[in-house]
MDAnalysis code that builds the backbone (N, CA, C; Angstrom):
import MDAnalysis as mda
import numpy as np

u = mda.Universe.empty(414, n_residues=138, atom_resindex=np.repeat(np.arange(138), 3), trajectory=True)
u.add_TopologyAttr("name", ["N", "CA", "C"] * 138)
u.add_TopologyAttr("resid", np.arange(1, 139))
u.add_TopologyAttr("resname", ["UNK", "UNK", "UNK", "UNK", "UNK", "UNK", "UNK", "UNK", "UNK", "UNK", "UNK", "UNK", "UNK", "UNK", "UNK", "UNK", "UNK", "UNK", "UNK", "UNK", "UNK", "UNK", "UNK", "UNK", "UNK", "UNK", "UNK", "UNK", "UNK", "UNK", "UNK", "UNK", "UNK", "UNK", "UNK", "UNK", "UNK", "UNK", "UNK", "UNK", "UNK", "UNK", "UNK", "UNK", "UNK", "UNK", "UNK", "UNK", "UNK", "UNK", "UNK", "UNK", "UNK", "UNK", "UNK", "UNK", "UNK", "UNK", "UNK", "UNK", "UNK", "UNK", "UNK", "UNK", "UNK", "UNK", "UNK", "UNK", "UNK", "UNK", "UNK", "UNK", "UNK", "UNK", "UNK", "UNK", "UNK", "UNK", "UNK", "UNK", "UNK", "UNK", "UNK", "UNK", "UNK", "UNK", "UNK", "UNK", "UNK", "UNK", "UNK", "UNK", "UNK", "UNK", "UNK", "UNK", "UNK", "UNK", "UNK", "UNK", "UNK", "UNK", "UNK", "UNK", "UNK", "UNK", "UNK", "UNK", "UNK", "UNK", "UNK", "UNK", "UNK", "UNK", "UNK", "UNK", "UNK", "UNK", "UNK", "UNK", "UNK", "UNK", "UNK", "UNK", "UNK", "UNK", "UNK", "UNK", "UNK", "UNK", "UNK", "UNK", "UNK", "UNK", "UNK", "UNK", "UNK", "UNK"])
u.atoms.positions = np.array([
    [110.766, 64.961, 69.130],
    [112.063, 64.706, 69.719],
    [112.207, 65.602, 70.944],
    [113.346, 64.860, 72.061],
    [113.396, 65.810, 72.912],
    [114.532, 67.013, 73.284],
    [114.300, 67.779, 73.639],
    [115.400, 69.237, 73.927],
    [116.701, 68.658, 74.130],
    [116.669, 67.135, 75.088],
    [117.619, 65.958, 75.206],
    [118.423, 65.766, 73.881],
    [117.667, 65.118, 73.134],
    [118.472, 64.781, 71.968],
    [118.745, 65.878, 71.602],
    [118.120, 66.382, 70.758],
    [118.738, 67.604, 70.197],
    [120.013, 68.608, 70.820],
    [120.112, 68.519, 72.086],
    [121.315, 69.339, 72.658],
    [122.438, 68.234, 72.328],
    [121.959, 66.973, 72.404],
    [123.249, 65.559, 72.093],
    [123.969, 65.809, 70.611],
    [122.657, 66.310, 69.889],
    [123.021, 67.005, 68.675],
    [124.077, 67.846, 68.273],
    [123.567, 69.169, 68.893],
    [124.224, 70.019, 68.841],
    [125.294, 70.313, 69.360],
    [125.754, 69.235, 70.341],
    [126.461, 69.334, 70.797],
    [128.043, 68.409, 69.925],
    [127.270, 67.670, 69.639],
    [127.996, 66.359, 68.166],
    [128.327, 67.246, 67.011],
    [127.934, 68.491, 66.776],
    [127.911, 68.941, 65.786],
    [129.178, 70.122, 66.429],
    [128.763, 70.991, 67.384],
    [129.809, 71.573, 68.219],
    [131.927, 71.028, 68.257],
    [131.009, 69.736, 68.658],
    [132.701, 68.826, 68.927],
    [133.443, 68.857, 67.086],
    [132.511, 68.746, 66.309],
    [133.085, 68.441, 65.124],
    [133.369, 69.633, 64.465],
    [132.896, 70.672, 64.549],
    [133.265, 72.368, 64.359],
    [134.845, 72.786, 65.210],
    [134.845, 72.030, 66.219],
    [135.939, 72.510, 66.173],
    [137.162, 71.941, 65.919],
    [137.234, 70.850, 65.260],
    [137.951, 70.160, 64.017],
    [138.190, 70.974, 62.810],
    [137.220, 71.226, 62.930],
    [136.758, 71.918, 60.832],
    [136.799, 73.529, 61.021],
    [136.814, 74.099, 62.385],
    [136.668, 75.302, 62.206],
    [137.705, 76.711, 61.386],
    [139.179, 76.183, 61.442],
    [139.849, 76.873, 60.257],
    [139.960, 75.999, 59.414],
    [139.177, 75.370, 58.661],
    [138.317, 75.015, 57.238],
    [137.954, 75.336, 57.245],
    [136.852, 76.609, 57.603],
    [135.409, 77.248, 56.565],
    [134.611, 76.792, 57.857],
    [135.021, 75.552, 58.332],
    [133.618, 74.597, 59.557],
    [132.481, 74.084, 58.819],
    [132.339, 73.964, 57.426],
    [131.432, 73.707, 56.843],
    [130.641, 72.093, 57.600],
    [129.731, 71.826, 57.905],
    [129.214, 70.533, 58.539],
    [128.264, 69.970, 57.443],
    [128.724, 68.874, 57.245],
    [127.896, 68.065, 55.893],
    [127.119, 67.157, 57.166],
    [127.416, 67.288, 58.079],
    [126.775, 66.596, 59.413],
    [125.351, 67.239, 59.810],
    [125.411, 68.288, 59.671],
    [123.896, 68.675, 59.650],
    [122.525, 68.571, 59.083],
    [123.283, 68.100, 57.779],
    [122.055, 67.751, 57.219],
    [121.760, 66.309, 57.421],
    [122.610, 65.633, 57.384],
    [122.287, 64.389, 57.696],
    [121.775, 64.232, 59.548],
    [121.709, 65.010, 60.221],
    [121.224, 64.589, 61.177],
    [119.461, 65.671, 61.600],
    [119.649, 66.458, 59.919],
    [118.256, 66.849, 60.058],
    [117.591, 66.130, 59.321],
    [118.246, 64.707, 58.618],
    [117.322, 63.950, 57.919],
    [116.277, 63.420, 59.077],
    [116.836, 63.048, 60.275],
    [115.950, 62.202, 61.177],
    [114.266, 62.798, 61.292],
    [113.901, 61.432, 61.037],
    [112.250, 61.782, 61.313],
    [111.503, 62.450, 62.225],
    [112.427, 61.746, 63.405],
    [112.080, 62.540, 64.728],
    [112.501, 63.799, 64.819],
    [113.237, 64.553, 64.294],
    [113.653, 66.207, 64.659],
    [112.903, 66.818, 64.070],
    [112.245, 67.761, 65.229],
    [111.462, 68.378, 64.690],
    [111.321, 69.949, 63.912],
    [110.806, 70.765, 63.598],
    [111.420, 72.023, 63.582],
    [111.880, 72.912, 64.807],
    [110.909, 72.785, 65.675],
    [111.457, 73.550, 67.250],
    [112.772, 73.001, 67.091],
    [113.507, 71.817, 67.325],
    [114.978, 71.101, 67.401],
    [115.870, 71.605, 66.366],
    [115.442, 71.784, 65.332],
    [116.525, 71.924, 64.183],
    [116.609, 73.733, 64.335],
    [115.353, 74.403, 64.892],
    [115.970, 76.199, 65.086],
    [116.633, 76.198, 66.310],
    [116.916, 74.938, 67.306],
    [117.273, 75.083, 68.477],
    [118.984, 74.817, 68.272],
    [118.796, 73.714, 67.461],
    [120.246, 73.269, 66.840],
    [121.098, 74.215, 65.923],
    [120.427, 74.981, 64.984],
    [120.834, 76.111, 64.064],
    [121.499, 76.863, 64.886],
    [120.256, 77.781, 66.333],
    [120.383, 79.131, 67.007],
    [121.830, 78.282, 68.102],
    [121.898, 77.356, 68.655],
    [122.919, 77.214, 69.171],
    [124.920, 76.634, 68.350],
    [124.511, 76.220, 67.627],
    [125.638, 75.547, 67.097],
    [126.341, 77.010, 66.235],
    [124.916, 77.782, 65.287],
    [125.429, 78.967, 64.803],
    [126.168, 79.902, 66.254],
    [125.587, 80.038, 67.192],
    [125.912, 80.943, 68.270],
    [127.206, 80.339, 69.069],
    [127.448, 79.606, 69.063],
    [128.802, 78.746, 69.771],
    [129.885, 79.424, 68.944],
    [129.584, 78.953, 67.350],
    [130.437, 79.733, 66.483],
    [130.834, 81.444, 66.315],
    [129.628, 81.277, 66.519],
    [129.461, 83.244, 66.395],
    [130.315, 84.187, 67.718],
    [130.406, 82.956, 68.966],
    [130.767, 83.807, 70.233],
    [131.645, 82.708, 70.713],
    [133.100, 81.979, 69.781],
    [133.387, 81.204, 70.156],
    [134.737, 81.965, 71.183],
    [135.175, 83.345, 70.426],
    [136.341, 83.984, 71.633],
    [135.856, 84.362, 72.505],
    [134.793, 84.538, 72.445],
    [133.948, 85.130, 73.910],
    [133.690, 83.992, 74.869],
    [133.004, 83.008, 74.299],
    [132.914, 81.797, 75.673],
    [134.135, 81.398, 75.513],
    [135.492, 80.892, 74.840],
    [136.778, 80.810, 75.337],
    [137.113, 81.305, 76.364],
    [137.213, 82.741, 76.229],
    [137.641, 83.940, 77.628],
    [136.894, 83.482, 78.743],
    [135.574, 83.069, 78.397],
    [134.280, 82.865, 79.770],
    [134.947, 81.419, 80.319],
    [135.109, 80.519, 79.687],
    [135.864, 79.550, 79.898],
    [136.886, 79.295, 80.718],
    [138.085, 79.862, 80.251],
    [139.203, 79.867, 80.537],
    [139.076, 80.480, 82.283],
    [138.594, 81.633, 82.454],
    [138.684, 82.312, 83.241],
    [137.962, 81.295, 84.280],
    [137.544, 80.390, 84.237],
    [136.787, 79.616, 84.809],
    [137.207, 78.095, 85.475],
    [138.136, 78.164, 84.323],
    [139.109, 76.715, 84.204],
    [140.461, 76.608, 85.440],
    [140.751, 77.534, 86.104],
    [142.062, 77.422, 86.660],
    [143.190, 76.547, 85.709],
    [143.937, 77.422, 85.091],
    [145.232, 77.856, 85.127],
    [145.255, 76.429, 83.618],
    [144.098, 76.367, 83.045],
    [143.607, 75.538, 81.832],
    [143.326, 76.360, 80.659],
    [144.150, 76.562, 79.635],
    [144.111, 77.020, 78.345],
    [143.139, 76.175, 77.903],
    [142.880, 76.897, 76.839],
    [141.722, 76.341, 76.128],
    [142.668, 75.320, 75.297],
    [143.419, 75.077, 75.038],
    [144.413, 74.543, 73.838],
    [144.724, 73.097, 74.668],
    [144.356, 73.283, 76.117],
    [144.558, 71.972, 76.843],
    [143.320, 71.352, 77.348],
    [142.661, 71.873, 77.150],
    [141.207, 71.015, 77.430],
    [140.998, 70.099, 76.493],
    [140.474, 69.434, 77.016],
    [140.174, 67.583, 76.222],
    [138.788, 68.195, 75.344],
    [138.530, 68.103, 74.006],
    [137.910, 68.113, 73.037],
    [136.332, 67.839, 73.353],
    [136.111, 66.668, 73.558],
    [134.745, 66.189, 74.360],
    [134.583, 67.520, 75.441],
    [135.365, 67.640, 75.915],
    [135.079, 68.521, 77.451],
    [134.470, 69.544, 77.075],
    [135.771, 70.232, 76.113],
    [135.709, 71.793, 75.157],
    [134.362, 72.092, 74.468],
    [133.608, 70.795, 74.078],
    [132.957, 71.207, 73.066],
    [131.360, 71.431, 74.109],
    [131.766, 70.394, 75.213],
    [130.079, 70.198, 76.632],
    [130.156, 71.791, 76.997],
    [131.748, 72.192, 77.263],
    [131.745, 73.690, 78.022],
    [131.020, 74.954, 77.036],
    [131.402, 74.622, 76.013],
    [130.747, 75.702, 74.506],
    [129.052, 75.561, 74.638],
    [129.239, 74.615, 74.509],
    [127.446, 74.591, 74.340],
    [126.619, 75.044, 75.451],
    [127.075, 74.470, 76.985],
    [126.460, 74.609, 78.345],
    [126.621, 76.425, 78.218],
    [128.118, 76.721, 78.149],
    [128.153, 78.034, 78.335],
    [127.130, 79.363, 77.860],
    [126.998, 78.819, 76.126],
    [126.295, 79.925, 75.424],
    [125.062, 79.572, 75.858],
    [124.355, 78.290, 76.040],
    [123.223, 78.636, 76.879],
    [123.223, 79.186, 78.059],
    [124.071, 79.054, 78.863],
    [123.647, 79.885, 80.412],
    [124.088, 81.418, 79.711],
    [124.729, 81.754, 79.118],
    [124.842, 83.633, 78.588],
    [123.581, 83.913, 77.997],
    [123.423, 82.969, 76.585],
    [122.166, 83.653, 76.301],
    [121.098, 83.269, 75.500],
    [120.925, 81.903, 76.586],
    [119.408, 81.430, 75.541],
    [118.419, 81.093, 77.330],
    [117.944, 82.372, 77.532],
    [117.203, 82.395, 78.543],
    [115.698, 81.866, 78.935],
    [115.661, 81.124, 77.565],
    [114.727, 79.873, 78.264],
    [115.016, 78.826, 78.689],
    [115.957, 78.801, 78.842],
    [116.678, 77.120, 79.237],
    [117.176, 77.287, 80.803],
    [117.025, 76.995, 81.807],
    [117.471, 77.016, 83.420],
    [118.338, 76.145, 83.471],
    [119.317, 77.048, 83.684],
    [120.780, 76.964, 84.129],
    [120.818, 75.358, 84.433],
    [120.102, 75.030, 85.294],
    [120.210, 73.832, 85.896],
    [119.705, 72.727, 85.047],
    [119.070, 72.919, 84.265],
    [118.673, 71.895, 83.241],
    [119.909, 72.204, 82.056],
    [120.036, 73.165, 81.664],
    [121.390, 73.324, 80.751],
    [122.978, 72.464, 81.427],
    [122.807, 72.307, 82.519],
    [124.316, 71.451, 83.189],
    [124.250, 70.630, 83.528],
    [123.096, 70.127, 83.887],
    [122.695, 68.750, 84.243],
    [122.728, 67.630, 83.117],
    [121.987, 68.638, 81.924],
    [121.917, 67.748, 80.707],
    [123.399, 67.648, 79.678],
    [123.987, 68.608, 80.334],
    [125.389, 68.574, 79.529],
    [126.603, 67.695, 80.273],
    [126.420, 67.681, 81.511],
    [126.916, 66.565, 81.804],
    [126.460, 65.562, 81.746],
    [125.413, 65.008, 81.506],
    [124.809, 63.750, 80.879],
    [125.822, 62.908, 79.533],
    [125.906, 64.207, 78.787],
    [126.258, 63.983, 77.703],
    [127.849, 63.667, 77.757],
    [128.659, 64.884, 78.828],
    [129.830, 64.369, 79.330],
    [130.071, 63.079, 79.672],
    [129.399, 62.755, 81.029],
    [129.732, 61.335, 81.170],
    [129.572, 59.984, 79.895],
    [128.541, 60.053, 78.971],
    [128.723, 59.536, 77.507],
    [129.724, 59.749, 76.855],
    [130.151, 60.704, 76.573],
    [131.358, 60.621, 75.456],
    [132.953, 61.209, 75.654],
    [132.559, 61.510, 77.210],
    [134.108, 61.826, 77.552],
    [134.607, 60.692, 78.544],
    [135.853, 61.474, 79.484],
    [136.108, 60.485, 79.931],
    [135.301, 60.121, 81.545],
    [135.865, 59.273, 82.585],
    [134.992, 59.173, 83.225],
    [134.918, 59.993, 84.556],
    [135.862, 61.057, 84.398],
    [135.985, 61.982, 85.477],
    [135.951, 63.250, 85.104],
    [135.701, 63.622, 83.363],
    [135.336, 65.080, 82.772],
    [134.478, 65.589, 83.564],
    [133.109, 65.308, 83.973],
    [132.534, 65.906, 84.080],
    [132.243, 66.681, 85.626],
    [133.279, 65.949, 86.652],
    [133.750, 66.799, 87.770],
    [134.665, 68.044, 87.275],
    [135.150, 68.136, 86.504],
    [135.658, 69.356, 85.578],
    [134.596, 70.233, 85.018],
    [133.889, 69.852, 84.093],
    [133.386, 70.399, 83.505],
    [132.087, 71.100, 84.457],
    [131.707, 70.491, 85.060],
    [130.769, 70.991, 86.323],
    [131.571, 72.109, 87.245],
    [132.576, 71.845, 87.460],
    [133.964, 72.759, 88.107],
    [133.381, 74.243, 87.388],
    [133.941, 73.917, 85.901],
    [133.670, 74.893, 84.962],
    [132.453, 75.811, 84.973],
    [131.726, 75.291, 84.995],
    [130.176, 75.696, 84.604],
    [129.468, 76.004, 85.658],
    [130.310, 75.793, 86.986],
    [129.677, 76.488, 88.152],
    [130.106, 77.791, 88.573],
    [131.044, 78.085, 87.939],
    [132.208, 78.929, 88.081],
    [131.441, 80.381, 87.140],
    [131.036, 79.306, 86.109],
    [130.170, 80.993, 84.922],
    [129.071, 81.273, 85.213],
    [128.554, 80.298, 85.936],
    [127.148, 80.735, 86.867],
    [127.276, 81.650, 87.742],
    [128.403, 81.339, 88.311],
    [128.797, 82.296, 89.614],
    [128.942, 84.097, 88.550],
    [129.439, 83.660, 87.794],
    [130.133, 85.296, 86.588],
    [129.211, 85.981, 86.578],
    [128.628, 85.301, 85.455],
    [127.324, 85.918, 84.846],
    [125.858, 85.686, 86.146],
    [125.732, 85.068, 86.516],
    [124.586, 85.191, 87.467],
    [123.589, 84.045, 87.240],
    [122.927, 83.545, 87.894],
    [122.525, 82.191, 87.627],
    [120.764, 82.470, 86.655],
    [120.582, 83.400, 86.962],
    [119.392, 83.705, 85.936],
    [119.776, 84.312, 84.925],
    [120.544, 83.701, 84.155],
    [121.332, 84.955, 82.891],
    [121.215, 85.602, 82.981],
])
């Protein structure tokens, strides 16, 4: 499988965490999408290390977020959007094998799929903005 899917993944899994997240966040979704034949183990520690880490540093990329968003609470961002910005974000902080530019490119991919049809001039807004923060080579 490719780094592609699997971020579509994790990112499906992301959007639905933060539904469930004061529940426990428990995801019965994970396993069923590590049933697939095609995921491989590289994908499912890629899916674990990010979806666990979104969670783990979710006030921290909020703040990274927000600060990024002009004058956009996190409480007003569109869900689809919220969940592309979580995932893109904690990879450009701190999964430094992934280039920046393949981490936003492919997350707006996924934007234009499941949001609406002008998120992802936002969300690119966003995510150019934490590049600029943090520095474009993490």
């Amino acid at each position: 499988m490719s780094r592609k899917k699997a971020r579509d993944y994790a990112y499906k899994l992301v959007f639905e965490w933060l539904f469930n997240k004061d529940n426990g966040g428990q995801s019965p979704t994970m396993d069923s999408i590590f049933e697939d034949s095609e995921i491989t183990l590289a994908d499912k520690d890629y899916i674990k290390s990010v979806v666990g880490g979104v969670q783990n540093s979710y006030d921290e990329l909020c703040v990274l977020i927000e600060s990024n968003s002009r004058n956009f609470k996190i409480e007003r961002i569109f869900k689809p959007d919220l969940a592309a910005l979580l995932l893109s974000s904690y990879e450009l902080r701190y999964m430094k094998d992934i280039p920046p530019a393949v981490s936003i490119s492919e997350i707006l991919d996924i934007v234009k799929t499941y949001s609406t049809p002008d998120s992802y001039v936002f969300v690119n807004g966003v995510l150019a903005g934490i590049v600029r923060q943090i520095g474009g080579n993490n």
